[in-house]
C-alpha positions as CSV (number, residue, x, y, z in Angstrom):
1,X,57.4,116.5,129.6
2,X,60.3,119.1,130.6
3,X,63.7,119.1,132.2
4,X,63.2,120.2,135.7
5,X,66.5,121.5,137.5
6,X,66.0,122.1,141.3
7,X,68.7,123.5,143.2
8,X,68.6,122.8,147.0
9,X,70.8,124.8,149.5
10,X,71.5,126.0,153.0
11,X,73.0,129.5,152.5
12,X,73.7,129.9,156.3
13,X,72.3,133.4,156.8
14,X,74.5,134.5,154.0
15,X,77.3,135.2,156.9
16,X,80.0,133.6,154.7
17,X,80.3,135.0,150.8
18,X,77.1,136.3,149.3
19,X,79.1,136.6,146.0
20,X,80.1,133.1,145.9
21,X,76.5,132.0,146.8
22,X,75.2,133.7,144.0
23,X,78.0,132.9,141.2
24,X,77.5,128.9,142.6
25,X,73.8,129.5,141.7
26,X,73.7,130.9,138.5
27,X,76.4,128.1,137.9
28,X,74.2,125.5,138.4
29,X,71.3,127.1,136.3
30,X,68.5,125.9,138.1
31,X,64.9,126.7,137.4
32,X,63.7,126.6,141.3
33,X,66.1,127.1,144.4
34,X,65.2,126.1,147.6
35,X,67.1,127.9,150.2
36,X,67.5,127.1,153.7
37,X,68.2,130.0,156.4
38,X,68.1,132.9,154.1
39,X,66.7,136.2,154.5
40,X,64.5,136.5,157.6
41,X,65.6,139.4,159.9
42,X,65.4,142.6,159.5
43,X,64.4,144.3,156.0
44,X,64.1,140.3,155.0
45,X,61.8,140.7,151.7
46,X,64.1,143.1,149.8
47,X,66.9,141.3,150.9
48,X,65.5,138.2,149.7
49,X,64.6,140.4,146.3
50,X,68.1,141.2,146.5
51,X,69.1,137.7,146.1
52,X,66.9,136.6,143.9
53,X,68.5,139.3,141.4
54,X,72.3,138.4,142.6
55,X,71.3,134.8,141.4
56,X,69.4,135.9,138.2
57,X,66.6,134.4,139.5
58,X,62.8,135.5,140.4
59,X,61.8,135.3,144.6
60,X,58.4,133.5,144.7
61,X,57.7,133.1,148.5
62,X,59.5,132.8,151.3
63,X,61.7,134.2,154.2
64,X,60.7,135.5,157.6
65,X,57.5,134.1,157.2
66,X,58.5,130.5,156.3
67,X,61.7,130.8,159.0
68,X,63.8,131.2,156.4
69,X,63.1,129.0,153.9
70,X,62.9,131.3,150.8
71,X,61.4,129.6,146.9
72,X,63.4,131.0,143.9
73,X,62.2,130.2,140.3
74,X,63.1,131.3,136.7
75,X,61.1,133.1,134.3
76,X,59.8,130.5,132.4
77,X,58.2,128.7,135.7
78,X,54.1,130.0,136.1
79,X,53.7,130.2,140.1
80,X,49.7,128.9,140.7
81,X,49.8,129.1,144.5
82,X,52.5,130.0,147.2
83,X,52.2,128.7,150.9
84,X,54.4,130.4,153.6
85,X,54.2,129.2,157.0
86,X,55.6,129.1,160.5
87,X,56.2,126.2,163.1
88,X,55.6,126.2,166.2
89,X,59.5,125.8,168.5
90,X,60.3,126.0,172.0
91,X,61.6,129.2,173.6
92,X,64.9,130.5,172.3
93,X,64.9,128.1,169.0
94,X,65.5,128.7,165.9
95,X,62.8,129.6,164.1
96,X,61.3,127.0,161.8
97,X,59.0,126.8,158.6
98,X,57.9,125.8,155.5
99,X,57.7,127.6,151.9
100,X,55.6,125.8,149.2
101,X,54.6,126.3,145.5
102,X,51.9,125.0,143.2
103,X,54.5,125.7,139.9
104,X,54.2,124.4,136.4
105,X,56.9,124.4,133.4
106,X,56.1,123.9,129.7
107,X,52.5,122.2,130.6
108,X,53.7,120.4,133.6
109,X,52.3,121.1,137.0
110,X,53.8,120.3,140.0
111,X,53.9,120.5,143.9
112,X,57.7,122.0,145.7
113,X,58.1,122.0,149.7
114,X,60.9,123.8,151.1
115,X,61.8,122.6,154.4
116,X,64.5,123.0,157.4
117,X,64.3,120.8,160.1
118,X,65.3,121.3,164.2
119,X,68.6,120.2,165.3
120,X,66.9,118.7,168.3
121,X,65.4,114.7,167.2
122,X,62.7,115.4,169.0
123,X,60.8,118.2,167.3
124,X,61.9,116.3,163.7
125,X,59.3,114.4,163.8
126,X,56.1,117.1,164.1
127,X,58.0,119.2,161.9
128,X,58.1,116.7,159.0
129,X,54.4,115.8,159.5
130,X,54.1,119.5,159.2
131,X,55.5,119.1,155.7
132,X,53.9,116.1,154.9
133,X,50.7,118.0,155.6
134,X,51.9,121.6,153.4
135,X,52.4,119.4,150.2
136,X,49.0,118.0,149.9
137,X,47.8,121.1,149.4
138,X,46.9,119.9,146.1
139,X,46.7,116.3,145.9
140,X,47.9,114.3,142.6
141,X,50.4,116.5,141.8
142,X,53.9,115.1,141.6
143,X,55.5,116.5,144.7
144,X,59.3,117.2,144.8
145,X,60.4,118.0,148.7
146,X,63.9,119.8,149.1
147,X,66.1,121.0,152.3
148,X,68.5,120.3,155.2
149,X,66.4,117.5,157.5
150,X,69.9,118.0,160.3
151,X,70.2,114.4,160.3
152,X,71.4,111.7,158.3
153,X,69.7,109.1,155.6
154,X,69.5,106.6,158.3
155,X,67.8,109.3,160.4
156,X,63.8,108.8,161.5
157,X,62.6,111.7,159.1
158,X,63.9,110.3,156.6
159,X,62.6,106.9,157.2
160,X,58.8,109.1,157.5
161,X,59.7,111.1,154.1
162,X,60.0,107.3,152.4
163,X,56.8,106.1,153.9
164,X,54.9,108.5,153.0
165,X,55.8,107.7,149.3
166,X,59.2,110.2,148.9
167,X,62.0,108.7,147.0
168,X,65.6,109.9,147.9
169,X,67.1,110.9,144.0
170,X,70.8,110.4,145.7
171,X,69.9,106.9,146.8
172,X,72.8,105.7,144.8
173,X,76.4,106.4,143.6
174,X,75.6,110.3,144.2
175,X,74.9,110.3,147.3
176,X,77.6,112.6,148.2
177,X,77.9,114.0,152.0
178,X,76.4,117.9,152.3
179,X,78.1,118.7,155.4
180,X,80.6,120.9,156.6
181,X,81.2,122.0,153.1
182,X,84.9,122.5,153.7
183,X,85.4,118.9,154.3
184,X,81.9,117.1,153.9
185,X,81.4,113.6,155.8
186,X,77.7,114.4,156.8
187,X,74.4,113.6,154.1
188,X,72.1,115.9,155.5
189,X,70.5,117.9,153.0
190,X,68.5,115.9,150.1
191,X,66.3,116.1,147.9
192,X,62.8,113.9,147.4
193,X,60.2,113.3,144.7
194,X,57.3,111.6,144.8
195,X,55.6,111.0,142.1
196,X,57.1,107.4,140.3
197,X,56.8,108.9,136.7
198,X,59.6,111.0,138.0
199,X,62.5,110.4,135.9
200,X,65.7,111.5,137.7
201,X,68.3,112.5,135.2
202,X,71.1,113.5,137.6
203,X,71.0,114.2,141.0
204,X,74.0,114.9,143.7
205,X,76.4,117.9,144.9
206,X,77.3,119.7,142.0
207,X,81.0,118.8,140.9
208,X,82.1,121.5,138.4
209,X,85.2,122.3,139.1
210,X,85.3,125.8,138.7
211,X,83.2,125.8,141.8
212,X,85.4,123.8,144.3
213,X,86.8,126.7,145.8
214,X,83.9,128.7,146.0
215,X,81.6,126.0,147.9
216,X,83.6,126.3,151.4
217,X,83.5,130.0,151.1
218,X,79.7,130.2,149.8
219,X,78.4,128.1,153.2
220,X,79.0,125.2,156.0
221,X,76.9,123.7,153.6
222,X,77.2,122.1,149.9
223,X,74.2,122.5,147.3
224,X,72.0,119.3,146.0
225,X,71.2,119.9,142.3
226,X,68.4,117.4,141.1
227,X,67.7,117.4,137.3
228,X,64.5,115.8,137.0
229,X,61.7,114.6,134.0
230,X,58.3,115.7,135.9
231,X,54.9,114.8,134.5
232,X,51.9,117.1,135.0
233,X,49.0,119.3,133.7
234,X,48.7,123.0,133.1
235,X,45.9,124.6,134.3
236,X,47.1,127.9,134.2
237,X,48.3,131.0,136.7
238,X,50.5,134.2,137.2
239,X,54.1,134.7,137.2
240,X,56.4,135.3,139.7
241,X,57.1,138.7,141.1
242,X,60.0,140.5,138.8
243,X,62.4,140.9,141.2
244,X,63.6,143.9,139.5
245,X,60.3,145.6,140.0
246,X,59.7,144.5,143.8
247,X,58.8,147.6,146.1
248,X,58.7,146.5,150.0
């Protein structure tokens, strides 16, 4: 069973510093990113190939079509099946969405959900049943669920992330606040997995300190890293798209 490291992170439309978004990524080395309100206006596919490259990293789904959640990967992830969709929002929202991924690493299969939930409590609630719904695509698989839910641990979707069988892998001394990054006193992005063979090896805001000055510039939020022990099985399946070799 293989190291998993999953990188979580609300780039905030990359208004603030591209750069330092993409040196805190490749920093952190992780073998799927999920981003939150990346790429999804206009020319949104090459720009999210453009960030996939900036990170060293491969785009797998994502953007526009998923309301900006965008699913990153390395090369040595096999992408089986890719899941992009829109949610429904009242006039003059945001929009909202999910991006998911049947992936697998080294033998061991796996379900990721990419998600961003509404600022307004309201709509959380059929927005996470949304999500609940996207990662039973394929049932069985050990499900790992990653983004900003815009409210705290205490919140109500986190309470429905728990019972639907999601552990929190900062429910402990690393639970860190996300939010603002420039002085954080808000846990609102996490990261969840469900499977109880999970192993969590480290989880929490990443605390190298070569980065501490980049994070504020980088976003409004901070990055969850989650370095995990997933079990699974192989069944086979195509790579990601080189992002390299993308032609949109």
């Amino acid at each position: 069973m293989p190291k998993v490291r999953l990188l979580s992170y609300n780039v905030r439309g990359l208004r603030d510093d591209p750069d330092a978004v993409a040196t805190i990524v490749r920093r952190c080395q992780p073998d799927v990113l999920v981003v939150q309100e990346g790429p999804r206006r206009s020319r949104w596919r090459p720009r999210c190939a453009a960030l996939a490259r900036a990170c060293g990293l491969f785009y797998v789904a994502g953007g526009r079509t998923a309301g900006g959640n965008v699913l990153f990967t390395t090369a040595r992830v096999r992408v089986h099946e890719v899941l992009e969709r829109r949610i429904t929002v009242p006039l003059g929202a945001p929009m909202r969405g999910i991006v998911a991924a049947t992936l697998s690493v080294e033998g061991t299969r796996f379900r990721v959900v990419g998600l961003h939930l509404s600022l307004a409590a309201r709509e959380r609630p059929r927005e996470v049943t949304q999500v609940l719904a996207a990662a039973q695509v394929e049932s069985g698989l050990p499900l790992l669920v990653a983004g900003d839910l815009n409210e705290g641990p205490t919140g109500p979707s986190w309470a429905a992330l728990a019972r639907a069988g999601l552990r929190d892998v900062c429910a402990d001394d690393s639970a860190r606040p996300t939010y603002p990054a420039h002085a954080p006193r808000a846990r609102i992005d996490g990261v969840f997995v469900s499977n109880p063979d999970v192993e969590v090896l480290q989880a929490g805001v990443p605390l190298d300190p070569d980065l501490r000055s980049l994070l504020p510039r980088a976003s409004d939020h901070l990055p969850v890293l989650a370095e995990l022990v997933v079990p699974g099985r192989d069944l086979g399946g195509w790579r990601p798209r080189a992002a390299g070799r993308d032609r949109y």
